[in-house]
N, CA, C and O atoms as a GROMACS GRO file, in nm:
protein
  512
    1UNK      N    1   0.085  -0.116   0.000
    1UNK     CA    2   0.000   0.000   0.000
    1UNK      C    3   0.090   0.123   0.000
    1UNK      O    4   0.205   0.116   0.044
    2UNK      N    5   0.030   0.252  -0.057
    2UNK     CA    6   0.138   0.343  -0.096
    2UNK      C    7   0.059   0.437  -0.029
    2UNK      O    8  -0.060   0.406  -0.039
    3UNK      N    9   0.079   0.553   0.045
    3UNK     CA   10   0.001   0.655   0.073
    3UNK      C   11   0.123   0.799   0.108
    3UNK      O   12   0.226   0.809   0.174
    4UNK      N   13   0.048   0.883   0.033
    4UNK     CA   14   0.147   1.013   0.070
    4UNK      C   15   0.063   1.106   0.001
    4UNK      O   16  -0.037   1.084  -0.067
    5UNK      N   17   0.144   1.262   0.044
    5UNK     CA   18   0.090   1.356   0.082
    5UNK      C   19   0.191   1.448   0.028
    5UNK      O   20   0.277   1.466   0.114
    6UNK      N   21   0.225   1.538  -0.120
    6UNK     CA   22   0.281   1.654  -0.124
    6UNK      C   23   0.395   1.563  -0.175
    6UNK      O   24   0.383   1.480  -0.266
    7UNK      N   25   0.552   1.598  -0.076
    7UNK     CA   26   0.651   1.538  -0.119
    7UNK      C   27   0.667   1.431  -0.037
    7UNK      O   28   0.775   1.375  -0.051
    8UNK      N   29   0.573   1.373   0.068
    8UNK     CA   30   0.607   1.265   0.159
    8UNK      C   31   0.532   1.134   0.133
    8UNK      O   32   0.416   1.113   0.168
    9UNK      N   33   0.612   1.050   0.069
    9UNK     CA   34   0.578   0.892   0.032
    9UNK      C   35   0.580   0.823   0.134
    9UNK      O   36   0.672   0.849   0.213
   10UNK      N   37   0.497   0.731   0.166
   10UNK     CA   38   0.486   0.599   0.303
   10UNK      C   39   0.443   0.507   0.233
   10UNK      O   40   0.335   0.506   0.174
   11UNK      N   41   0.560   0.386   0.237
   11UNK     CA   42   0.493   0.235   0.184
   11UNK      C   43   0.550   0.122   0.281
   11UNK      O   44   0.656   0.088   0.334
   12UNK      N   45   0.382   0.074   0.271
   12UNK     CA   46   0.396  -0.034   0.362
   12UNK      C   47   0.386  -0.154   0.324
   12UNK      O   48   0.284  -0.187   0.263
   13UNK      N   49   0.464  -0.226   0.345
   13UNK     CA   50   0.453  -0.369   0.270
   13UNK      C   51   0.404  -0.467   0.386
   13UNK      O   52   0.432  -0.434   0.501
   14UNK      N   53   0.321  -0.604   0.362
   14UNK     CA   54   0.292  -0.676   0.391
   14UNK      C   55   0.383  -0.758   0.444
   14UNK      O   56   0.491  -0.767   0.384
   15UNK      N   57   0.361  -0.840   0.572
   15UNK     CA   58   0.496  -0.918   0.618
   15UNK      C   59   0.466  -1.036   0.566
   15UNK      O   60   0.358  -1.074   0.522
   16UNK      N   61   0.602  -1.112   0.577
   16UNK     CA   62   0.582  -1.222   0.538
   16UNK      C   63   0.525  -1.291   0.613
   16UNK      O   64   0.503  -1.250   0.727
   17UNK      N   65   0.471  -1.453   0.560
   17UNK     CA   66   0.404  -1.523   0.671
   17UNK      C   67   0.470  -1.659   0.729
   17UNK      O   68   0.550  -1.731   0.669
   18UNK      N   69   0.424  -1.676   0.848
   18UNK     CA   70   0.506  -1.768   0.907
   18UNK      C   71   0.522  -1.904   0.774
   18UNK      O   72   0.439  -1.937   0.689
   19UNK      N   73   0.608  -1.939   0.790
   19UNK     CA   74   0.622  -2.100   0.750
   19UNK      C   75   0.580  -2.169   0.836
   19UNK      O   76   0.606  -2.165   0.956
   20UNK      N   77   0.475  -2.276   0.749
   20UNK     CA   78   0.440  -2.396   0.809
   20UNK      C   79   0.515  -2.450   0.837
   20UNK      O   80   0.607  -2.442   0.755
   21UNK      N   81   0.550  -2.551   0.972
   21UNK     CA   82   0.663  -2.659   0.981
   21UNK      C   83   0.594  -2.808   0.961
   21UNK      O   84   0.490  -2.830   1.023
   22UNK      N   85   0.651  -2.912   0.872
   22UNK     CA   86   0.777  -2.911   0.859
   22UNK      C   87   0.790  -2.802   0.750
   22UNK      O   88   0.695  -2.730   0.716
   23UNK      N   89   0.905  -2.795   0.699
   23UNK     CA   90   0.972  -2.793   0.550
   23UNK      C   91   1.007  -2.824   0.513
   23UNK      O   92   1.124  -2.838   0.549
   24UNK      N   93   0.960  -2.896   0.365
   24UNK     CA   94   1.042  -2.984   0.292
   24UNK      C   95   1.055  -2.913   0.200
   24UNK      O   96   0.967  -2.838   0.156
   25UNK      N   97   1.200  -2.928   0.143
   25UNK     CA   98   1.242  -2.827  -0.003
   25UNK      C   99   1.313  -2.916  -0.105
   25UNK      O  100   1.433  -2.932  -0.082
   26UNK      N  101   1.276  -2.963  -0.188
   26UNK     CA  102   1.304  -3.018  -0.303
   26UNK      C  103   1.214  -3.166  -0.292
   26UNK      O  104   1.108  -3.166  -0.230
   27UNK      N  105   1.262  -3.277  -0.351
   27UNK     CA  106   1.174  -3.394  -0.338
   27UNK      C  107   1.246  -3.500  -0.350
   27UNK      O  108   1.296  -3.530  -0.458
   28UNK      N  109   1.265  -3.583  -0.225
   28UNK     CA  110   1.360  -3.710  -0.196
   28UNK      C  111   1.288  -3.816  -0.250
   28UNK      O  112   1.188  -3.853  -0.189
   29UNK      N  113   1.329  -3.888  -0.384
   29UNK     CA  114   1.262  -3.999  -0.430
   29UNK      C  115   1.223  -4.100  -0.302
   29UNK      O  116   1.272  -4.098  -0.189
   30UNK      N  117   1.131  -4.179  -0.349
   30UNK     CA  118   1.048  -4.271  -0.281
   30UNK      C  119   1.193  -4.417  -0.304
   30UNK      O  120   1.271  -4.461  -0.389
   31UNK      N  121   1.146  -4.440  -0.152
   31UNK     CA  122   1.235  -4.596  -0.138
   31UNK      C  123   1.209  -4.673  -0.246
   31UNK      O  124   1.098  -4.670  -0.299
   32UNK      N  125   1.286  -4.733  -0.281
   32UNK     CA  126   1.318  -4.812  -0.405
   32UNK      C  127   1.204  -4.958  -0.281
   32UNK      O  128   1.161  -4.959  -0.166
   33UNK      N  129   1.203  -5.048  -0.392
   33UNK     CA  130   1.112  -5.150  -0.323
   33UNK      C  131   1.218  -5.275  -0.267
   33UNK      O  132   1.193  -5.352  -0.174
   34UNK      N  133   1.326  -5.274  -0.337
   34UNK     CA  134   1.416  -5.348  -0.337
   34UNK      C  135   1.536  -5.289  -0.242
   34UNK      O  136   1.646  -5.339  -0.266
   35UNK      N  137   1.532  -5.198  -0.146
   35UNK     CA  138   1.605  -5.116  -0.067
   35UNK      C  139   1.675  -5.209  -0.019
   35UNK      O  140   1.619  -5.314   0.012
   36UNK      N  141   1.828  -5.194  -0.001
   36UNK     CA  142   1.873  -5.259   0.088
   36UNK      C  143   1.960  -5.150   0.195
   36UNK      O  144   2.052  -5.072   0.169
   37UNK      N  145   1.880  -5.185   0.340
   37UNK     CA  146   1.884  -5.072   0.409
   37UNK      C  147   2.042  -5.040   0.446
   37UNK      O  148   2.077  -4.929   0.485
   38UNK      N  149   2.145  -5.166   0.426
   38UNK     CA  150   2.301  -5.073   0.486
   38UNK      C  151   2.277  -5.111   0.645
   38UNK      O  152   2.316  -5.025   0.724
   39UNK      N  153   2.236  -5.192   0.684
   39UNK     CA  154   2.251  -5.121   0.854
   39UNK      C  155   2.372  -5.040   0.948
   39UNK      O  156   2.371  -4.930   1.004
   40UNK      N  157   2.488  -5.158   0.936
   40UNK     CA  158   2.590  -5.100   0.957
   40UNK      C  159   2.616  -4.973   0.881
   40UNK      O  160   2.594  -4.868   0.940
   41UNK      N  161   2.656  -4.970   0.771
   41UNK     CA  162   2.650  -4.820   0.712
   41UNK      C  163   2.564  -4.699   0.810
   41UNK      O  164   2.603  -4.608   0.883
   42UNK      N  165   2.405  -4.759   0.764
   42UNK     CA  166   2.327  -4.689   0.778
   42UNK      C  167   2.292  -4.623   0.995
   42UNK      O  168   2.204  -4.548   1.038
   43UNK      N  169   2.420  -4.706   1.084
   43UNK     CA  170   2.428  -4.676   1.192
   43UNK      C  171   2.554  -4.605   1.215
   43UNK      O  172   2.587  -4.560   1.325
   44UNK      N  173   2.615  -4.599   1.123
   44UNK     CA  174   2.791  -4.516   1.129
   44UNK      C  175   2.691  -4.414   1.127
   44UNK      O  176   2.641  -4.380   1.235
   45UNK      N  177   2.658  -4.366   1.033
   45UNK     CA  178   2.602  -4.214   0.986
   45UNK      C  179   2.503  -4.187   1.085
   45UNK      O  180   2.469  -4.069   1.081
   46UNK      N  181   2.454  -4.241   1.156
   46UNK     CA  182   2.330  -4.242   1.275
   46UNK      C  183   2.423  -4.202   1.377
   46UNK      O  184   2.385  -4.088   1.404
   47UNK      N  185   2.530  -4.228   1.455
   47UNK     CA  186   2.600  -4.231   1.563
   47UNK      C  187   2.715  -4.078   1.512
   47UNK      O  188   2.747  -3.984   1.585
   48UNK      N  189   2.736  -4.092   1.432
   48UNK     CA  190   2.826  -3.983   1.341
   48UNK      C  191   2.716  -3.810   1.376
   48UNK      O  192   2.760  -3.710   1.432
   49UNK      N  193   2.622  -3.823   1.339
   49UNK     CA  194   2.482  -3.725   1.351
   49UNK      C  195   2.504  -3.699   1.494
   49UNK      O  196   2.536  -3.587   1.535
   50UNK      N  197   2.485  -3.823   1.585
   50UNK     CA  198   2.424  -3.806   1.727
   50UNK      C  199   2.540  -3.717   1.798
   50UNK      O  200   2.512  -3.657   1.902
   51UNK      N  201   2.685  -3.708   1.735
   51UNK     CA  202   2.767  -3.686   1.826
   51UNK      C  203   2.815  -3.571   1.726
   51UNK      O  204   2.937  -3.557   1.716
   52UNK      N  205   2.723  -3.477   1.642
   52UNK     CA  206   2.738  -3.363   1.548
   52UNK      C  207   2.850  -3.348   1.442
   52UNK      O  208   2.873  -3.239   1.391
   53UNK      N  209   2.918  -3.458   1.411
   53UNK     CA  210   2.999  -3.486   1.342
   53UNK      C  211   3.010  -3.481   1.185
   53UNK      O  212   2.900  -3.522   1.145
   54UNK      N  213   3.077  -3.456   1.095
   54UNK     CA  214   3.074  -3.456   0.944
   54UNK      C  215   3.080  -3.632   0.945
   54UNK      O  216   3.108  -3.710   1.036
   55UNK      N  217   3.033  -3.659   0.780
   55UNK     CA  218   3.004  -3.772   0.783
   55UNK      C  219   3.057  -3.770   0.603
   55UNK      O  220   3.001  -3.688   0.530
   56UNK      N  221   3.147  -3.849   0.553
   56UNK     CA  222   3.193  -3.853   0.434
   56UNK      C  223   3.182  -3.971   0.378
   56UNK      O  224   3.302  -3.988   0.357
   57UNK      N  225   3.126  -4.075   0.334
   57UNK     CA  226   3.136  -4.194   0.294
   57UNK      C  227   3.132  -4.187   0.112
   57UNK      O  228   3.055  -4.130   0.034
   58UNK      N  229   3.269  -4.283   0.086
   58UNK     CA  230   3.328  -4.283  -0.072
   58UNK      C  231   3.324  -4.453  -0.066
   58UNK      O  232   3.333  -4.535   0.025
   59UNK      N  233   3.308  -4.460  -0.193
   59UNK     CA  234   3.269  -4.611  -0.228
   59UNK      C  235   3.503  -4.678  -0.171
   59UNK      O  236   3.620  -4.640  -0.180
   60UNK      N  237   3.428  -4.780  -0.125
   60UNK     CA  238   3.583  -4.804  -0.060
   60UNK      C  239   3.604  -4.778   0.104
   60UNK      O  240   3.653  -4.863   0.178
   61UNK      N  241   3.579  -4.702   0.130
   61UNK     CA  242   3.588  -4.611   0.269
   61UNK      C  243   3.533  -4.684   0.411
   61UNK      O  244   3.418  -4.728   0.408
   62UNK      N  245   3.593  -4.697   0.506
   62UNK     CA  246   3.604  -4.744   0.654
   62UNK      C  247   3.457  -4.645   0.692
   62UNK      O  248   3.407  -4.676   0.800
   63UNK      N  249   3.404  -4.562   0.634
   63UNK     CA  250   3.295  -4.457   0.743
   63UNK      C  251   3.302  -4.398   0.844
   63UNK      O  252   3.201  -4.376   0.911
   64UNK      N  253   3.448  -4.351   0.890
   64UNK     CA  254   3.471  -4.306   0.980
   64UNK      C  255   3.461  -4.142   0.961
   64UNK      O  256   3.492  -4.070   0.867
   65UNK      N  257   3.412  -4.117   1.070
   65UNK     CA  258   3.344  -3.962   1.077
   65UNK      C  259   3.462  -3.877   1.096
   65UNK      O  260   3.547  -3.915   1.177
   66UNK      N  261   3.477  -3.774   1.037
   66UNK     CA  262   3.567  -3.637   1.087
   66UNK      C  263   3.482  -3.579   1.203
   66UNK      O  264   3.366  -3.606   1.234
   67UNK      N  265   3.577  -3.485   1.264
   67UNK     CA  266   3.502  -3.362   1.383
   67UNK      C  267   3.486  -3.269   1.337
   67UNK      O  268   3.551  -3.211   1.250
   68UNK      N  269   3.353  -3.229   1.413
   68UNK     CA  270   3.275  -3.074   1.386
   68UNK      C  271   3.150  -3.107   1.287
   68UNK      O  272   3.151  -3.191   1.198
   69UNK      N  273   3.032  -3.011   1.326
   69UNK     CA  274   2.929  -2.993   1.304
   69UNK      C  275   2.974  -2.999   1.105
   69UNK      O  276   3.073  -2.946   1.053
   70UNK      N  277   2.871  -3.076   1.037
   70UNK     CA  278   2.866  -3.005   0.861
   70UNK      C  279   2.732  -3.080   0.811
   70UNK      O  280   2.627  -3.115   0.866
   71UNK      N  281   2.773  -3.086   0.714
   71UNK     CA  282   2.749  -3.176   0.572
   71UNK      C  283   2.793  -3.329   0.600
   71UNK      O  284   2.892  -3.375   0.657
   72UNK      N  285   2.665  -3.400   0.531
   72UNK     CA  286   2.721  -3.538   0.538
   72UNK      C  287   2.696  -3.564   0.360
   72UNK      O  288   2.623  -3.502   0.284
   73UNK      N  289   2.783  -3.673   0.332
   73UNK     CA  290   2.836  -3.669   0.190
   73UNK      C  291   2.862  -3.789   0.146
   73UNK      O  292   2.945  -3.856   0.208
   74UNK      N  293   2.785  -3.855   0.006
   74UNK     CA  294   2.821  -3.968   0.032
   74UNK      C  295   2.832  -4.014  -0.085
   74UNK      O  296   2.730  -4.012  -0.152
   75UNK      N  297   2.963  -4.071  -0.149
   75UNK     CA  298   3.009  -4.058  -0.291
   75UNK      C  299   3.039  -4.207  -0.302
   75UNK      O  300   3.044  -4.280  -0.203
   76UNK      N  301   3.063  -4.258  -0.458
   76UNK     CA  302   3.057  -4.376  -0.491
   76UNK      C  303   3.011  -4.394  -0.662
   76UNK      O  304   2.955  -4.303  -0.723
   77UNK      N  305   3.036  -4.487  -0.706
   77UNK     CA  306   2.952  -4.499  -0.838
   77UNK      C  307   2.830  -4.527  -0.868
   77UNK      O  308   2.736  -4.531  -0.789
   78UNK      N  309   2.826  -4.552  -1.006
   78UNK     CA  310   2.651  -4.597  -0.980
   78UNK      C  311   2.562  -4.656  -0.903
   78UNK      O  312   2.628  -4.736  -0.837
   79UNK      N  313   2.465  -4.664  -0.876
   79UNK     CA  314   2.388  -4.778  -0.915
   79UNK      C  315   2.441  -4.836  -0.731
   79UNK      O  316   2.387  -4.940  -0.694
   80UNK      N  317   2.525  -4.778  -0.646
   80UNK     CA  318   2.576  -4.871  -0.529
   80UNK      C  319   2.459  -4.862  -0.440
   80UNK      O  320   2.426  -4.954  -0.364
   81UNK      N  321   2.379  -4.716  -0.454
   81UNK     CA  322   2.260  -4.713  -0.313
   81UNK      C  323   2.274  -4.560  -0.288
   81UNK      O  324   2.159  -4.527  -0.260
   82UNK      N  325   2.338  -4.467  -0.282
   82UNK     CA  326   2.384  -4.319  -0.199
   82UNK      C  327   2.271  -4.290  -0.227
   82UNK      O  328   2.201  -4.296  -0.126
   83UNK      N  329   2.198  -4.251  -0.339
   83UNK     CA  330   2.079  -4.165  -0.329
   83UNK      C  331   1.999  -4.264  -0.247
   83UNK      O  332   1.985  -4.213  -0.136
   84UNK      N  333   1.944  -4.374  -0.251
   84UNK     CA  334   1.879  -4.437  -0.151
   84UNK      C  335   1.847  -4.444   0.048
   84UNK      O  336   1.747  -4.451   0.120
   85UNK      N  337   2.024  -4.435   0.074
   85UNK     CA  338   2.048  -4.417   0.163
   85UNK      C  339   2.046  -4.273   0.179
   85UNK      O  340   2.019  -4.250   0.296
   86UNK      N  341   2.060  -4.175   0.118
   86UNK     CA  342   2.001  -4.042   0.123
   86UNK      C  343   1.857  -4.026   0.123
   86UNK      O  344   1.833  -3.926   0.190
   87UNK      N  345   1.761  -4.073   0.083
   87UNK     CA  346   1.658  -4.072   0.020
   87UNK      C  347   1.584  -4.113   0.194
   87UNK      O  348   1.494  -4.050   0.250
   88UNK      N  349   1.647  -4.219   0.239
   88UNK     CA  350   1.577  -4.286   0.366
   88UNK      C  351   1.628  -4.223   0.481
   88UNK      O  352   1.573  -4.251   0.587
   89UNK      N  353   1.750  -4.120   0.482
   89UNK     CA  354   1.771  -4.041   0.562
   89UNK      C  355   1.665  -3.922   0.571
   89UNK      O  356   1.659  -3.871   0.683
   90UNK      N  357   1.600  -3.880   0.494
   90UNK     CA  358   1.531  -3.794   0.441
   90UNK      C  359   1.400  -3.803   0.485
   90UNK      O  360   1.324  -3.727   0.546
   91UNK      N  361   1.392  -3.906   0.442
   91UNK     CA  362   1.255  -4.001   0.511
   91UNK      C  363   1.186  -3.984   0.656
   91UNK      O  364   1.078  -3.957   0.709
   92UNK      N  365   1.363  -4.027   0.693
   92UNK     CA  366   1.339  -4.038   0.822
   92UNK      C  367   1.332  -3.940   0.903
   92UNK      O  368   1.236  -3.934   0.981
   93UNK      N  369   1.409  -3.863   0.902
   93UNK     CA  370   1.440  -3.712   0.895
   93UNK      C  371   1.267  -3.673   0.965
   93UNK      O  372   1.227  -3.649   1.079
   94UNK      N  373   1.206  -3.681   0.844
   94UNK     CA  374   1.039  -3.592   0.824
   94UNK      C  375   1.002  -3.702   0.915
   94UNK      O  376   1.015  -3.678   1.035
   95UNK      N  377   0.962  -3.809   0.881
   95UNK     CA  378   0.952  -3.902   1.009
   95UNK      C  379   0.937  -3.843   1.171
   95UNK      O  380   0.847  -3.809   1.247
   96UNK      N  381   1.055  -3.852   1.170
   96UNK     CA  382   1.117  -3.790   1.361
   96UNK      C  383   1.063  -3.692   1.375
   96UNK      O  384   1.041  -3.668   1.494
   97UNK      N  385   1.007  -3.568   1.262
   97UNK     CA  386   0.942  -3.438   1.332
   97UNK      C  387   1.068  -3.336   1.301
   97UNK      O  388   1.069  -3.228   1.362
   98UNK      N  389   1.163  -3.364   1.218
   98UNK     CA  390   1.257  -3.224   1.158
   98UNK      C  391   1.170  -3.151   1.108
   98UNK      O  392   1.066  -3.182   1.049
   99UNK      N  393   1.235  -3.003   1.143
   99UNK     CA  394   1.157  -2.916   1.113
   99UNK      C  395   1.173  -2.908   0.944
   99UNK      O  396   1.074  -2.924   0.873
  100UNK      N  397   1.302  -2.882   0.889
  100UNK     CA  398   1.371  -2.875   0.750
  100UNK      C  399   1.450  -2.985   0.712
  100UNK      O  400   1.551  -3.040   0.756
  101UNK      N  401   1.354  -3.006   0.591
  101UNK     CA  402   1.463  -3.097   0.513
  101UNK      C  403   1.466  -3.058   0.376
  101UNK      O  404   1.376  -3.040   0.293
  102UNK      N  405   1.601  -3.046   0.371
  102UNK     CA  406   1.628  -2.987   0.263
  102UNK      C  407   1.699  -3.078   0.131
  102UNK      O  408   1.820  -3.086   0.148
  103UNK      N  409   1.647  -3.152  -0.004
  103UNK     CA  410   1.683  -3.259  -0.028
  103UNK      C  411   1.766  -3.174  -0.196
  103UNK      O  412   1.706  -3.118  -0.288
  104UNK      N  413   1.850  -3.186  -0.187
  104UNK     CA  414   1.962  -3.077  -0.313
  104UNK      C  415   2.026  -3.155  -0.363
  104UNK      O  416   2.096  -3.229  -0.294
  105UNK      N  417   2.021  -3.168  -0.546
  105UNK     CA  418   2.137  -3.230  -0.666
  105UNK      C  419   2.219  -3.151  -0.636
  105UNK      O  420   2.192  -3.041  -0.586
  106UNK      N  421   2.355  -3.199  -0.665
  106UNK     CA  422   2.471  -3.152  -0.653
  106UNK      C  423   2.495  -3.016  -0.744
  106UNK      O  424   2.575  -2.924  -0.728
  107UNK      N  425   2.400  -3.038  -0.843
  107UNK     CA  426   2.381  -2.944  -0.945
  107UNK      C  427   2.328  -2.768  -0.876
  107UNK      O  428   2.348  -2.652  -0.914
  108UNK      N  429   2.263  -2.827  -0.770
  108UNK     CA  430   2.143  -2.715  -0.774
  108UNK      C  431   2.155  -2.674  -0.598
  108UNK      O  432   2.056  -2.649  -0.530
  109UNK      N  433   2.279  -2.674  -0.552
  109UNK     CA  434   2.301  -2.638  -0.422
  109UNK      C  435   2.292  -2.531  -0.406
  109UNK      O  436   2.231  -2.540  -0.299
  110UNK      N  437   2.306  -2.382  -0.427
  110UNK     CA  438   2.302  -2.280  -0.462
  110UNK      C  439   2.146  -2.210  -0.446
  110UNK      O  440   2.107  -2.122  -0.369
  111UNK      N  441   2.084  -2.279  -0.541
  111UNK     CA  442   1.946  -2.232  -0.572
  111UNK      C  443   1.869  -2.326  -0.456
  111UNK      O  444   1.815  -2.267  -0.363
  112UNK      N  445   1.865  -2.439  -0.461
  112UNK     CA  446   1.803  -2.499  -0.309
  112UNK      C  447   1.809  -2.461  -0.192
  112UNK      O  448   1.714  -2.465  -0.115
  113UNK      N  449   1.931  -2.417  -0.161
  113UNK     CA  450   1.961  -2.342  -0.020
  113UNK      C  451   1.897  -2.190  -0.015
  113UNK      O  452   1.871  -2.124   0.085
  114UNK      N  453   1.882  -2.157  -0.143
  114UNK     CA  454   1.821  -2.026  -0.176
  114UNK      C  455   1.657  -2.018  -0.136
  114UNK      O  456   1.601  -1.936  -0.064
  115UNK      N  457   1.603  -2.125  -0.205
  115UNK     CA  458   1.489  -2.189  -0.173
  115UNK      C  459   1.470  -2.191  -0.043
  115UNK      O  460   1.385  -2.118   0.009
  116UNK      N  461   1.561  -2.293   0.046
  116UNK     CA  462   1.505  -2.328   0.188
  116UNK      C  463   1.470  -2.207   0.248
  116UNK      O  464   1.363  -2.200   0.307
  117UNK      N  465   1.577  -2.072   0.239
  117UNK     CA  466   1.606  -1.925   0.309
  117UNK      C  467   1.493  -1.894   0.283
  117UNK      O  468   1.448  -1.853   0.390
  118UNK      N  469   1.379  -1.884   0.172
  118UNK     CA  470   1.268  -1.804   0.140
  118UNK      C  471   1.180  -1.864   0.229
  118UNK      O  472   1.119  -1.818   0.326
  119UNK      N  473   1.185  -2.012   0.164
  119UNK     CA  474   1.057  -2.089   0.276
  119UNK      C  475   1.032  -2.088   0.390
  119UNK      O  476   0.916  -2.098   0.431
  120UNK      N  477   1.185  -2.070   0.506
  120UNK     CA  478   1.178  -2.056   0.607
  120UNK      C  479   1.157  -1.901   0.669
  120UNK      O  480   1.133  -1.896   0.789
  121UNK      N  481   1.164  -1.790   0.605
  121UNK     CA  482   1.137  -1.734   0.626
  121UNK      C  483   1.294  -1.609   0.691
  121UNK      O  484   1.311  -1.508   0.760
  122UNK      N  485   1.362  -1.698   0.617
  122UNK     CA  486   1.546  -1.639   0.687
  122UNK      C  487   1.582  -1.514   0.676
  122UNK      O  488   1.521  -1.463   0.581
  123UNK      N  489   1.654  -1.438   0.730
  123UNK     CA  490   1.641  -1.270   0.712
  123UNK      C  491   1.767  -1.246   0.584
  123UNK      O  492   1.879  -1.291   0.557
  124UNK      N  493   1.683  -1.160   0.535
  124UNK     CA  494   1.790  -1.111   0.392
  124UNK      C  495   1.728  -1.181   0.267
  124UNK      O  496   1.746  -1.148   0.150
  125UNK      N  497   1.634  -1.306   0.325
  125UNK     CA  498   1.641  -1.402   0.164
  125UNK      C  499   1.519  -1.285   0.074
  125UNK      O  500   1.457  -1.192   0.126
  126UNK      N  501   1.515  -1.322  -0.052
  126UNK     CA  502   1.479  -1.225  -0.158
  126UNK      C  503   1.328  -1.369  -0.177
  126UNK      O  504   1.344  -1.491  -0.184
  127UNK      N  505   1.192  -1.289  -0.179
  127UNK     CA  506   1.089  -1.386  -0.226
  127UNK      C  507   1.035  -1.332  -0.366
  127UNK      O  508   0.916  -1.336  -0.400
  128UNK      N  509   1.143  -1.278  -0.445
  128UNK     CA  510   1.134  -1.267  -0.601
  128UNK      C  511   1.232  -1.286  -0.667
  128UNK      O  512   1.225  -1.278  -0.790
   0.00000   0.00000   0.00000
């Protein structure tokens, strides 16, 4: 809304509105039917989380966690499972009651994280 008088302009813009929780931002394919869940794997990266740790797993690799809060990352060739085991982290994630999940191609990290900032409502993000 614009209102003024002579040389004095006043505009007021509308606030934004809360975000619903959860948030989900992008779209984590659906479990394959044939999943094979990793347990061990799939409890390194569980215990790795619990104790805020980076988490790097490369096709080959022991799964042993680095220190400090990040990114967990999980590389390999085709066809081995990573998006899967991403996919069911994700899952689970919304599952447990996370507020944000944020599910990003390697391609499109940039613009997804851009995304999450709007949805959530983050200060500075641009909603045009």
């Amino acid at each position: 809304m614009q209102q003024g008088d002579g040389n004095t302009q006043h505009n007021y813009f509308p606030g934004r509105p809360a975000p619903v929780w959860p948030v989900l931002v992008g779209r984590p394919p659906a479990l394959a039917s044939a999943f094979q869940p990793r347990k061990e794997l799939r409890d390194q990266v569980v215990a790795a989380r619990r104790r805020g740790e980076d988490v790097v797993l490369a096709q080959g690799d022991t799964g042993r966690a680095g220190a400090g809060p990040g990114t967990r990352v999980l590389a390999g060739g085709g066809g081995v499972g990573k998006s899967q085991l991403a996919a069911w982290f994700a899952h689970d994630a919304l599952g447990q009651g996370a507020d944000l999940v944020v599910w990003v191609a390697a391609g499109q990290v940039i613009d997804m994280y851009a995304r999450a900032a709007v949805r959530v409502g983050a200060p500075g993000a641009d909603r045009r």
